[in-house]
N, C-alpha and C positions, 0 to 999 in steps of 0.2 A: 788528103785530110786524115787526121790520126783518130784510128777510131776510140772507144769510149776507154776500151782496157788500156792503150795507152794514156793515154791523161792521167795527171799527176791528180789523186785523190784532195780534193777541197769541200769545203762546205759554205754553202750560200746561202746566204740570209738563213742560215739552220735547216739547211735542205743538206743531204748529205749525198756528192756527187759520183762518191763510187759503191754505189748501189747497182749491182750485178745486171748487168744487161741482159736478160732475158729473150730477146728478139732483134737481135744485130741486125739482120737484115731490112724490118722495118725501121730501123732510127735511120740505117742508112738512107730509107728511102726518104725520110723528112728532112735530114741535111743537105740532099742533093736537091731537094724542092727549094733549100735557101740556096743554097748554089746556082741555082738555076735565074732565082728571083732578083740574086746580083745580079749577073751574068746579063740577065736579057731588058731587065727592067732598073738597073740602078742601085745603089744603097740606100737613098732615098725612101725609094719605094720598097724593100727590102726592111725595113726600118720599120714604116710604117705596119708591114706584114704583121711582124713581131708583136708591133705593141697591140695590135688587134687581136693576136693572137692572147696575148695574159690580159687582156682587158678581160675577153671568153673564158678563162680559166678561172679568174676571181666569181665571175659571176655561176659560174660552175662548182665554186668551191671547191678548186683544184689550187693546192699550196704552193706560190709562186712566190719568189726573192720580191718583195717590194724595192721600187725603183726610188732611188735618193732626191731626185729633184724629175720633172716632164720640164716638155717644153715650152717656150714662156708665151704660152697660152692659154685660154680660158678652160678651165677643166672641163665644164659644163661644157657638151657643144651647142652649136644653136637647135640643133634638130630635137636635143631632148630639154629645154627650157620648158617650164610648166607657161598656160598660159597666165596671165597677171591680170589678177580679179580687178585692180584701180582703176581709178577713171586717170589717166597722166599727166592728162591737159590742169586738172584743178588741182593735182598734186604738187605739179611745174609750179604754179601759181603761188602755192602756198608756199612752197619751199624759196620761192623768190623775196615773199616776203619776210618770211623767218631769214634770209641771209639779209638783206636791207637791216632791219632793224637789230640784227646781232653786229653791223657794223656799224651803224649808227651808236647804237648804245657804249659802245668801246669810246668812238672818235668824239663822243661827248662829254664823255670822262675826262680828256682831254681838255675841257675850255678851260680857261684860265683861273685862275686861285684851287682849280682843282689838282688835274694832272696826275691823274692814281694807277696810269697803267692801264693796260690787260691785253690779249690776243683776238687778235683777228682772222688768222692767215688757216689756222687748225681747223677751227669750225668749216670755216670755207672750205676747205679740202674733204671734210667728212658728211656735210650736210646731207649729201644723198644717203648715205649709210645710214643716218640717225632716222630721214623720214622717212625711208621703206618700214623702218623697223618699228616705229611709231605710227603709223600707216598700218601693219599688216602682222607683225608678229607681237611687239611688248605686252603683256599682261598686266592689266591693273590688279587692283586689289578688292574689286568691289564684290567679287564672291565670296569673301570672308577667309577666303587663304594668303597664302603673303605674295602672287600673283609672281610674274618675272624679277630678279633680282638683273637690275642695271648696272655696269662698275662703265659709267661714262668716264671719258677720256676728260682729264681735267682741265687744260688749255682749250676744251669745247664748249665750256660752260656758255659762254654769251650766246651761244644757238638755241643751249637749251632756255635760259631766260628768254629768250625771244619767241621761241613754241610758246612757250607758258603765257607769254604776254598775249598773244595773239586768241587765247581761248579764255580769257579771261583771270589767269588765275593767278597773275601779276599784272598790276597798275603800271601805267605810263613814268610815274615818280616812283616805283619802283626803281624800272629799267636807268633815271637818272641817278638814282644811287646807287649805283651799281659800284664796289668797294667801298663805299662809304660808309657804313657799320653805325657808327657810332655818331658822326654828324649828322647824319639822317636817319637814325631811328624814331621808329619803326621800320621805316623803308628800305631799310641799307642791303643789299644783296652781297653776298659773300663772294671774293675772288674767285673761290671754285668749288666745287662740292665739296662741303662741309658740314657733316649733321647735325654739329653740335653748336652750331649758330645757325643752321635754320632747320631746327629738326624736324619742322612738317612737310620738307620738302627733299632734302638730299637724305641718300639712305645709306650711302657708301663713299669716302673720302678716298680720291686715288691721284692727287697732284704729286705725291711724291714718287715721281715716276719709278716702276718695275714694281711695287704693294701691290696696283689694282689686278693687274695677273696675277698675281701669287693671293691674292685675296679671293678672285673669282672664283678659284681650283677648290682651295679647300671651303668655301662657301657652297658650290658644287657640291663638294664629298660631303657636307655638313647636312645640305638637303635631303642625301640618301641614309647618312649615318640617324637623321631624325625619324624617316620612316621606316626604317627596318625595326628600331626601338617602337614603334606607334606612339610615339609622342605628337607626330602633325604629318598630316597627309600632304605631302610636296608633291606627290607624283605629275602632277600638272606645272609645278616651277620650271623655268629654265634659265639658265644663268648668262649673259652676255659680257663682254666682256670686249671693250671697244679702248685700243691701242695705238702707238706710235711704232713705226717701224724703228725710229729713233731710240725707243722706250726697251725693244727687246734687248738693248747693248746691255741695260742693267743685269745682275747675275739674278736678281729676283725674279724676274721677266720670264725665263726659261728653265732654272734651276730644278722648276718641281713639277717639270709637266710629263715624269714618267708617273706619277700617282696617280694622274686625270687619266691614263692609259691602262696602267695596272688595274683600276677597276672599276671599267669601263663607262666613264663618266661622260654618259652621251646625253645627259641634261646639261651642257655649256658648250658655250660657241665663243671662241676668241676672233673677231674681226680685228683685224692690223690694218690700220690705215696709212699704203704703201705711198705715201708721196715723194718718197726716196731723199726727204729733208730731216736733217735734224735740228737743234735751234740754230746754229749756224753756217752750217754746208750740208753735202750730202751727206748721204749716211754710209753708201758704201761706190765712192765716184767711178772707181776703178773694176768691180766687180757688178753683184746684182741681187740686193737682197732680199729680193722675193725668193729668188732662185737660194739663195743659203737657208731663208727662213724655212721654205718647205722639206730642204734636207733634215735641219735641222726638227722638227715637228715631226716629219716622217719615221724620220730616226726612231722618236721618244712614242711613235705607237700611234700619234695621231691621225683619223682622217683631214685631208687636206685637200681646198677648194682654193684656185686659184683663178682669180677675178682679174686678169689684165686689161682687155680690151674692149670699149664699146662696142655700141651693134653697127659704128658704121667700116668698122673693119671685116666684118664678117663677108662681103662680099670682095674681097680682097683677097681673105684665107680662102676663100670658097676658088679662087682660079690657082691656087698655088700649089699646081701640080706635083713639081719636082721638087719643093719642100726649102726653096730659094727665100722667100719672105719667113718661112720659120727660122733658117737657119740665121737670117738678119737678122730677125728679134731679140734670137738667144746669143750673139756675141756683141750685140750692142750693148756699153754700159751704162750702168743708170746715171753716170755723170753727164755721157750725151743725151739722155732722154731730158734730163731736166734742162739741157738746152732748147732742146728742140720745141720745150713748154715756153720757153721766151724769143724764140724767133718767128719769122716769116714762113707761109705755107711754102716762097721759093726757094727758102733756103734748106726746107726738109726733104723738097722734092729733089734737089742737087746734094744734099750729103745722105741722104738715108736711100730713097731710091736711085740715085744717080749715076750707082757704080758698077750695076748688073742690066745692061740693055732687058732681059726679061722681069727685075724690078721696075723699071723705068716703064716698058710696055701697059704694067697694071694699073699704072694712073695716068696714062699718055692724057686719058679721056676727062679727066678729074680736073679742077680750075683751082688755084694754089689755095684758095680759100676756102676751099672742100677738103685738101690736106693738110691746113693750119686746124682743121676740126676733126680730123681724126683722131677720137677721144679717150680716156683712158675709163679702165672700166668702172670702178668706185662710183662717176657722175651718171649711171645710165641706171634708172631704176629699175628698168625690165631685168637686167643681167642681174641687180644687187635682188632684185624677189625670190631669182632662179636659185643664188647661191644661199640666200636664208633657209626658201621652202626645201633645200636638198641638205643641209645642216640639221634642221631639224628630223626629218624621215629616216639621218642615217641613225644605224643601232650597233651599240656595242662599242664604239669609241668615241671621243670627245673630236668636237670639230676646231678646224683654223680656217678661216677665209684671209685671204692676204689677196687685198683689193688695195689695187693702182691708182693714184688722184694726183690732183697737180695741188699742192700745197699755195695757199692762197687764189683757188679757182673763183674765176668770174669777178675779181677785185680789180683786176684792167692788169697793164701791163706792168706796172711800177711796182705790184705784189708777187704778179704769178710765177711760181715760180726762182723766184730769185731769195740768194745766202740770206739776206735781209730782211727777208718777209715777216718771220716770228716775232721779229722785235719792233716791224713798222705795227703803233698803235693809230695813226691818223689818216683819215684818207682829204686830201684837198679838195678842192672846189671840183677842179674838173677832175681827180678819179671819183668825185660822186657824182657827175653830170655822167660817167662815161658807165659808171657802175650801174647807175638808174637806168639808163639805156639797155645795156643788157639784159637788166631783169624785168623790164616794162613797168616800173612803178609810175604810176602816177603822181609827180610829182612834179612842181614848174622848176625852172630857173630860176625865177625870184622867189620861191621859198630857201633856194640852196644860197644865193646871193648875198640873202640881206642874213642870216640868221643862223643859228647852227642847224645842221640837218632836222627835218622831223621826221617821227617815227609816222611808219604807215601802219594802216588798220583797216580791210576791205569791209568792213562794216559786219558789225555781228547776225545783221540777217542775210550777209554773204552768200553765196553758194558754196565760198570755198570756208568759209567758218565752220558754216553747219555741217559739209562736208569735214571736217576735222571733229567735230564730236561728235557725228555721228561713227567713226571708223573709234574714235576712245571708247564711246558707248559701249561698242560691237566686242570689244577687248577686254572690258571690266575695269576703266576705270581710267586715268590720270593716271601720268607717270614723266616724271619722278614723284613719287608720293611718299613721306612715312607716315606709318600709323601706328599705333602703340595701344593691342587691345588686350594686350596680357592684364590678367589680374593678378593681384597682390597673392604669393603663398602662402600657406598655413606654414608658420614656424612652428619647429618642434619646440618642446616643452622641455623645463629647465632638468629635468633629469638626465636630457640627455647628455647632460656637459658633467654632470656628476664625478662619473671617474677621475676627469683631467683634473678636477678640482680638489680630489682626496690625496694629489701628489702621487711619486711612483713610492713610495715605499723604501725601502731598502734595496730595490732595483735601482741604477744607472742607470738612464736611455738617455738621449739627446733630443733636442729641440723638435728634430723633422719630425723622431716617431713618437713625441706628445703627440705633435699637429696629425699623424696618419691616425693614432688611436681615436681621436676625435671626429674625423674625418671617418671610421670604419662605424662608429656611433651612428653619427648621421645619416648615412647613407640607410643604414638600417631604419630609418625614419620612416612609415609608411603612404605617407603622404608627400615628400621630397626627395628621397631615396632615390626613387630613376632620375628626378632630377639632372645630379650631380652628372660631370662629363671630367673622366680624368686623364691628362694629358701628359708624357711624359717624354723627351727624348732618348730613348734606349736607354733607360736611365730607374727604371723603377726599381729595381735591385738595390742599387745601389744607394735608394729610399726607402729601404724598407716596406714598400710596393705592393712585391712580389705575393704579400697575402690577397689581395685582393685578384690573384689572376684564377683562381678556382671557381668563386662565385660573379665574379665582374664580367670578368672575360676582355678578351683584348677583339675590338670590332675587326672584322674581316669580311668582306661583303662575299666573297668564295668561302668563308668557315675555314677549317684547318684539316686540309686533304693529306693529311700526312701524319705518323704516328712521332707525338715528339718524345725529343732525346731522355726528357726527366719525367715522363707520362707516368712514372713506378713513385714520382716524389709526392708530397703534401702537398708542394706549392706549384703544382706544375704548367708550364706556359699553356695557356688555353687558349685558342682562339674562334671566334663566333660570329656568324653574320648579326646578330643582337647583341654583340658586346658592349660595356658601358665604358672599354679604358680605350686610348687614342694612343696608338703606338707606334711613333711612325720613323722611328730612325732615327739618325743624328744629325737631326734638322730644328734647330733652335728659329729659324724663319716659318719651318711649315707650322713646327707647334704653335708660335703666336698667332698663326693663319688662322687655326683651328681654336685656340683662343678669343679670338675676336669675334670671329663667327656664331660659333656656340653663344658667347655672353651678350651680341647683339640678337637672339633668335628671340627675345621676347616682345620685340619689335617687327625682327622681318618675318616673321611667320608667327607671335601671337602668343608663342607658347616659352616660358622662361626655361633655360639652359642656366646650368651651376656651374660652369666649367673651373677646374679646382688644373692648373698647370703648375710644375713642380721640375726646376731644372737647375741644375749645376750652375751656383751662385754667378760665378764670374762672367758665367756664358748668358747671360739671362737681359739686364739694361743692356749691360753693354754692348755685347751683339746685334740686340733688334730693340734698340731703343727708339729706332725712329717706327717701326712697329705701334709701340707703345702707347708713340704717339697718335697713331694714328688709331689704335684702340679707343684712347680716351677721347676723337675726334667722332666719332660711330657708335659713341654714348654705352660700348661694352663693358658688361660688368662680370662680374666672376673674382676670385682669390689664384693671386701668383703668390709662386713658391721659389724664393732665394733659395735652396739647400746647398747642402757644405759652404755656407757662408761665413766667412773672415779670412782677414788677411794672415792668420795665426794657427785659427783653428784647424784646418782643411793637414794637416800631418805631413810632411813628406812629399806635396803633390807639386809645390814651388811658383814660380812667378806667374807662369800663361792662368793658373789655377786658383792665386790665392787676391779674392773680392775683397778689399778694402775700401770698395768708392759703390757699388750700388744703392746704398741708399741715397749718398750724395746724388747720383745719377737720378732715381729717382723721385725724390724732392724736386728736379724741374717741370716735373710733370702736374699739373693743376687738377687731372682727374685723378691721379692716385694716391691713397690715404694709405701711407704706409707704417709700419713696426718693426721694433727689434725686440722681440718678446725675450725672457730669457727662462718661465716656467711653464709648465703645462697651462694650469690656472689660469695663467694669463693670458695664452693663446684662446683657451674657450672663451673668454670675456673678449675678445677682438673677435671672433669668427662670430657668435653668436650676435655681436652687434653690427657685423658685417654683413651677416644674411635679414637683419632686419634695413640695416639701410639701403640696402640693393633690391631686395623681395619685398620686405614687408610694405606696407599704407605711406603711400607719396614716395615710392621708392626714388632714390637720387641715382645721379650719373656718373656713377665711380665705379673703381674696382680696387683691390684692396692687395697689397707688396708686403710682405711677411717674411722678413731673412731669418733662418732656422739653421741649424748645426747641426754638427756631426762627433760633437764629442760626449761621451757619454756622462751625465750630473745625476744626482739624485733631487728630486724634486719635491719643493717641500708642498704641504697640503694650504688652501689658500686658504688665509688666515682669518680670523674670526673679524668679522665688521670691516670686513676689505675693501679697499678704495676703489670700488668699480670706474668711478668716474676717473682718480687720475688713471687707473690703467689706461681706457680710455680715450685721454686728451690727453697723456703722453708722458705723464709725472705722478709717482707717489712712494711714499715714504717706505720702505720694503723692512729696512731691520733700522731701530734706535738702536742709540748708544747706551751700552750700561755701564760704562765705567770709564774715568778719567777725567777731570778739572776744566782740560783746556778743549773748547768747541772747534769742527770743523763740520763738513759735509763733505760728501761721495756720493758722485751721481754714477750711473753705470749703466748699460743698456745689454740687452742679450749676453752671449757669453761671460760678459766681463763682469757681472754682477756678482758670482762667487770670489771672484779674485777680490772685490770691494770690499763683500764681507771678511774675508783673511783679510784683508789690509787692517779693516775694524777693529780686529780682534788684534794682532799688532801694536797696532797706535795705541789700545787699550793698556795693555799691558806693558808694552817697554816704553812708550811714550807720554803716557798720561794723558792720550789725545780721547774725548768721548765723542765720536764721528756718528754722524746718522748715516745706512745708507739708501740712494735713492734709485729706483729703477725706472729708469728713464726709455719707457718704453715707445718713445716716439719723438727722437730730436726735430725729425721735421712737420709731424702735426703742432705741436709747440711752437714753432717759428712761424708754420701758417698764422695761428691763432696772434702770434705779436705784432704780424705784419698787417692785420686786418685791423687789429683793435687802435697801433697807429694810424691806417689810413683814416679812420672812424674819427682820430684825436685830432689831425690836419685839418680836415673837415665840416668840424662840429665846434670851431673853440668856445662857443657861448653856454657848451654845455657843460657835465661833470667829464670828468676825464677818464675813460674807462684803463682797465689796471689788468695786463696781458697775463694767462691762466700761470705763464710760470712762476711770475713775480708775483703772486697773490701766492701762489702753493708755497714757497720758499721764504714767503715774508718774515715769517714767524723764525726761519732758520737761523743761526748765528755763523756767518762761514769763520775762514773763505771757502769757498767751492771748488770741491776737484772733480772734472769729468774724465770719465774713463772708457775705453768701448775698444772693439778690434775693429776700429775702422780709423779712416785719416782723421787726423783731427778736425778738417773741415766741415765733419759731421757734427760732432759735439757743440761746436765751434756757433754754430748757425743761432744758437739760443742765447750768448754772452751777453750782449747788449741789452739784457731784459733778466739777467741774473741780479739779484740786490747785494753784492756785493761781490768782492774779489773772485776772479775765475781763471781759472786755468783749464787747460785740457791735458791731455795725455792721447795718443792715436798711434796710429801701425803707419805714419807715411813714406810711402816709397815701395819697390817691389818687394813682392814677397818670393820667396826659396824654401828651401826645402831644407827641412830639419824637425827636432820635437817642439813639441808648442813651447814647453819649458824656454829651450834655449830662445827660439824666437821672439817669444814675450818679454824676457830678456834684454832681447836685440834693440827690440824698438820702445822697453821702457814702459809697459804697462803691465805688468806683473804686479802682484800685491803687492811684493817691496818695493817697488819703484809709485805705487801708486803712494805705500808710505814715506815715500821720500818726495813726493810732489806736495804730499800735506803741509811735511815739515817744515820745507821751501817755504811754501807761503805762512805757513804762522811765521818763520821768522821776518820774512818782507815784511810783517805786519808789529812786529817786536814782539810775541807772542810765548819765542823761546830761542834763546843764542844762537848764533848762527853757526856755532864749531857743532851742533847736532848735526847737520845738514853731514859733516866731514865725516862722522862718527856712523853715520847712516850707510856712506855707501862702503867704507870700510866694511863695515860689519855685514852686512846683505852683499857683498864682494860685487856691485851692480856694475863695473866695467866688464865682468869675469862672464862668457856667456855659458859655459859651461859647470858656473856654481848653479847654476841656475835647478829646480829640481824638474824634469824631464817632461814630468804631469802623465795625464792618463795615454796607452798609446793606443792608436787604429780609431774605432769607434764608426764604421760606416751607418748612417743613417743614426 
């Protein structure tokens, strides 16, 4: 054997292996002890030595290489299981009847003229997991703190209606609407958890599989980032977070679980419910995804609790000497396991034990029907209490449990188990005769006969009722519950928008850093000011940010153990376990994580979050728009930040870079009230109204989209007798015309409103055209506003006919109408049908590249001379002035030429 100074120098797990041997003669004597242990006792047993051996190290706090996966056994042994406070028997019980009634309610959805869907087979497979943990660990809310935050498993939902129903806290005609929303309102129960249609009950929307983990994490981090600030005492929250092994394939799923490790986020526990199903086959046939997942988890720093097998295997493992039954476990694949869930006990005993006379020996004594029950561990509540109560004890890391179930358990044979199960929503006469039989309900024949199933209910003076709230009682409360006991905040007073409102002066700045100046106001706000939560991806710099890193501080729950590089500058990177800015890399998923979180905290813990996120336009809908959605699903409010937004403006940075569709993007979203501001002025008149309809008396359930640039403008001071209101709703008149005969209009939206005015001035003078122009500071609040007031008009025809804000603001105008904006035309576009007269667009469609705005602008034809040459267009469509101008127009403005074009302002970050 080659002693240590030969060995080729490596490093293991950050252990560094050639570190000077000290005492050769004693290593020797401990390798020959392995030597020996082969030799006389096996590798097996040699094997086992070892892991004994760093199990004592860790517990010694002796630094040892963590191992990438154990074997596919139960972490916990049975020897060190806590005992379990439950009573089992009235647990069994109830959980019998929570799965009854979660299958019933699905298979009734079902009768005819109905037919709306839902899952069955998920709950069933996780039921044990939800009612230990409803049982014995979730926290209510009824101490006045925001109690456990739950991210249930969304295809779970009918278990959780069916808890609820059973404690009273959904009606029976509840459980029959179930999807039916709107035909049975009031009753109607939502597909899955969704707070924004039943906000007194779900807290957290996670059906778009791979959110609710990436939600949990920084929901976690959100908890701790709130008490280190003393904003609300969480120290008692802890966050679960209940999964599909299916669910980890998403890149959401695993992407951000070195953060929950990095600082040490041992208030969350991820449970994976391993039924080794996804919605249509296995999840990994040929390999074994417990065994990957915990690689994977271990990797990223997590502790990891591996929940495989019932307690009636334990007297199995307990004779398996030579480590024969282990080593079977770990090369069988999960695509044979989920066979073995749909066959015969004899067919287990002949292909799983069948092929080692000492496997075979272990259940010589066992009847096929004793090893058709050899159970997985997920269903066995004693095992699932051991791996909660050791999730919560441990410290310093966040946990995983990756708990084994049969996907569709206790459904009979025609579910369990099988490719098919996710999508069977019915079960027939006789899998309910056979289903009732298993779970002992009480129930005839001739109730399943004549009629559709009925729901069961052991009577509210039960033993097992009472036994369920009293165990709620015990925990503080009901859950799933929201509650919403934040008060309304003091808004600051109008001085503090003052600055933004005097214009910059004879300074240049650009859009973003009006919105920070206002933003640095605020905050200074004595009574809102810690409020604010600002969120950036690696990206603050390049916002103009970086002043806020001296007094704000960038959160660090370690501080900043190390002397930084620009520590000598003004502005230099700070970091703080109290810090108020969110800096978490270039992670456009984690920041909306921490988005959501923060802007739902005035609900899940009581106390209102400002969260103010601010991200590279492009990267922002588009990216995580399904995010977004699930933001305005979780009733989150806060202000998002489009910056370097346009398809034009953004300089040199080219196609991956240049937003011409976000607002289009988000105008599909029904909670977001969005802007294209294009002065200071007008930004404080949207923020200001934004913090009143999110904070202030009857706060609503929005959050507010604000695309800002990066070119630098001078900004005029807002004008005397200013149209608050069209800023506001989305239209107002910014500069009349003062000179020229022949009428037009110019509408224009953020950037493009200077070029408007140059066009103005133009038209003026070589055209004879007198343009008013307009800033159009919300194409798509405007088209909300037409599309409601038509619904109202469909609706109501006996009444007067209401008149949509834009066509009332413009009435008075004389076009035709040119819109303008650095965005697709689509945007503009959205408002035409409710302009009163002739309309055109102008837009940036197609990719953007990389060049100066000049030439660009140029390119795609929205340049003041191009806007002046869309006017002309239409006064001559209109006979207004010859149509050889039109010729004489681009002649002269050289508008095929992209390099007559004049260059415009260059750089401008933030």
């Amino acid at each position: 054997m080659a002693s240590g100074s030969d060995r080729n120098p490596i490093i293991i797990g950050g252990l560094p292996s050639q570190v000077p041997d000290f005492d050769p003669e004693e290593t020797q004597e401990w390798l020959d002890s392995l030597d020996a242990a082969v030799d006389e006792r096996g590798r097996e047993r040699a094997r086992y030595l070892m892991l004994r051996l760093i199990e004592r190290a860790r517990e010694k706090r002796v630094a040892v290489p963590e191992m990438r996966s154990t074997d596919y056994v139960n972490t916990i042994a049975t020897k060190d299981e806590p005992f379990f406070p439950g009573n089992e028997e009235i647990e069994r019980k109830v959980l019998n009847a929570t799965r009854w009634n979660a299958a019933v309610m699905v298979s009734r959805a079902q009768r005819p003229g109905i037919g709306v869907g839902g899952h069955i087979a998920t709950f069933a497979s996780s039921a044990s997991l939800y009612d230990v943990g409803f049982n014995h660990f979730f926290r209510g809310k009824d101490e006045g703190d925001g109690g456990d935050q739950i991210f249930f498993q969304g295809h779970a939902s009918p278990g959780i209606y069916a808890r609820a129903f059973l404690l009273d806290r959904l009606s029976e005609a509840q459980l029959d609407a179930f999807r039916q929303e709107k035909s049975k309102f009031p009753n109607g129960l939502s597909s899955y958890p969704h707070p924004r249609l039943m906000p007194d009950f779900w807290e957290f929307p996670t059906v778009s599989m791979g959110l609710g983990p990436l939600g949990a994490i920084y929901q976690a981090r959100m908890n701790r980032y709130m008490e280190a600030r003393g904003i609300a005492d969480t120290s008692k929250s802890h966050v679960w977070a209940y999964l599909g092994d299916g669910e980890m394939d998403e890149p959401e799923s695993l992407g951000q679980l070195s953060i929950a490790a990095r600082e040490g986020l041992d208030n969350l526990t991820f449970v994976v419910n391993c039924n080794l199903q996804r919605l249509d086959g296995p999840v990994r046939g040929n390999g074994k995804v417990i065994q990957e997942l915990e690689s994977q988890f271990r990797g990223a720093g997590w502790n990891v609790i591996k929940l495989v097998w019932d307690r009636s295997w334990d007297p199995l493992l307990a004779q398996d000497r030579d480590g024969v039954l282990v080593n079977k476990l770990n090369t069988t694949p999960d695509g044979q396991f989920q066979t073995y869930a749909t066959e015969t006990g004899a067919y287990i005993r002949n292909h799983f034990f069948g092929d080692d006379h000492r496997l075979r020996a272990m259940v010589e004594n066992m009847t096929d029907d004793q090893i058709l029950h050899l159970g997985r561990g997920g269903h066995d509540h004693k095992k699932v209490y051991a791996a909660y109560a050791a999730a919560k004890a441990h410290k310093g890391q966040p946990t995983v449990i990756l708990a084994q179930t049969v996907k569709g358990w206790t459904l009979g044979p025609n579910f369990e188990g099988r490719n098919a199960t996710h999508q069977m929503k019915k079960l027939t006469v006789e899998d309910l005769k056979r289903f009732r039989d298993r779970l002992h309900i009480p129930i005839t024949d001739k109730q399943l006969d004549e009629g559709y199933p009925p729901y069961y209910h052991p009577g509210r003076e039960s033993e097992e009722i009472q036994y369920m709230h009293d165990r709620r009682n015990a925990l503080g409360g009901y859950v799933p519950t929201r509650v919403v006991r934040a008060k309304p905040l003091p808004l600051p007073a109008e001085k503090t928008y003052a600055a933004a409102k005097k214009g910059s002066g004879q300074q240049s700045i650009a859009t973003t850093m009006a919105f920070v100046r206002v933003l640095k106001d605020l905050m200074r706000d004595k009574e809102i000011g810690k409020r604010f939560v600002l969120i950036a991806p690696d990206e603050y710099r390049t916002f103009g940010m970086d002043a806020f890193f001296p007094s704000a501080k960038i959160y660090n729950p370690l501080g900043q153990q190390y002397e930084a590089v620009d520590r000598e500058l003004l502005l230099a990177y700070k970091e703080s376990p109290t810090g108020q800015m969110l800096h978490d890399g270039i992670s456009e998923a984690g920041c909306t994580a921490s988005l959501i979180a923060a802007g739902s905290a005035y609900a899940t813990h009581g106390e209102p979050l400002i969260p103010v996120y601010v991200f590279y336009s492009m990267f922002g809908f588009q990216r995580t728009g399904d995010q977004f959605w699930q933001m305005a699903d979780q009733l989150s409010r806060g202000f998002v930040l489009g910056a370097t937004a346009g398809r034009t403006t953004l300089t040199g940075e080219g196609l991956q870079h240049a937003d011409g569709h976000s607002q289009l993007l988000a105008s599909t979203n029904p909670g977001c009230v969005s802007y294209d501001p294009a002065f200071g002025y007008e930004i404080a008149h949207i923020v200001q109204d934004g913090l009143r309809r999110m904070y202030g008396d009857n706060a609503e359930d929005v959050f507010y989209y604000l695309t800002v640039y990066n070119e630098p403008i001078q900004h005029p001071a807002e004008p005397e007798n200013v149209d608050a209101e069209g800023i506001l709703k989305g239209i107002y008149r910014f500069k009349e015309g003062e000179k020229g005969e022949i009428a037009a209009q110019i509408m224009a939206s953020g950037v493009a409103v200077p070029w408007a005015v140059e066009a103005q001035r133009i038209l003026a003078d070589e055209w004879n055209v007198k343009a008013d122009v307009w800033s159009a500071t919300s194409w798509n609040e405007l088209r909300r506003d037409a599309v409601a007031v038509d619904e109202y008009n469909l609706l109501h025809p006996e009444e007067e006919m209401r008149v949509p804000y834009v066509t009332q603001k413009l009435s008075g105008a004389q076009g035709p109408f040119v819109a303008v904006s650095d965005w697709m035309r689509s945007v503009p576009d959205q408002i035409s049908r409710w302009v009163p007269g002739p309309y055109t667009s102008l837009g940036a469609d197609g990719f953007g590249f990389a060049d100066t705005r000049g030439a660009a602008r140029r390119y795609f034809h929205i340049d003041a001379q191009s806007i002046v040459l869309a006017v002309l267009t239409e006064l001559a469509r209109d006979g207004k002035i010859d149509r050889s101008a039109l010729k004489q127009a681009v002649d002269r403005y050289q508008l095929l030429d992209v390099t007559a074009a004049d260059p415009g302002a260059a750089g401008g970050d933030a």
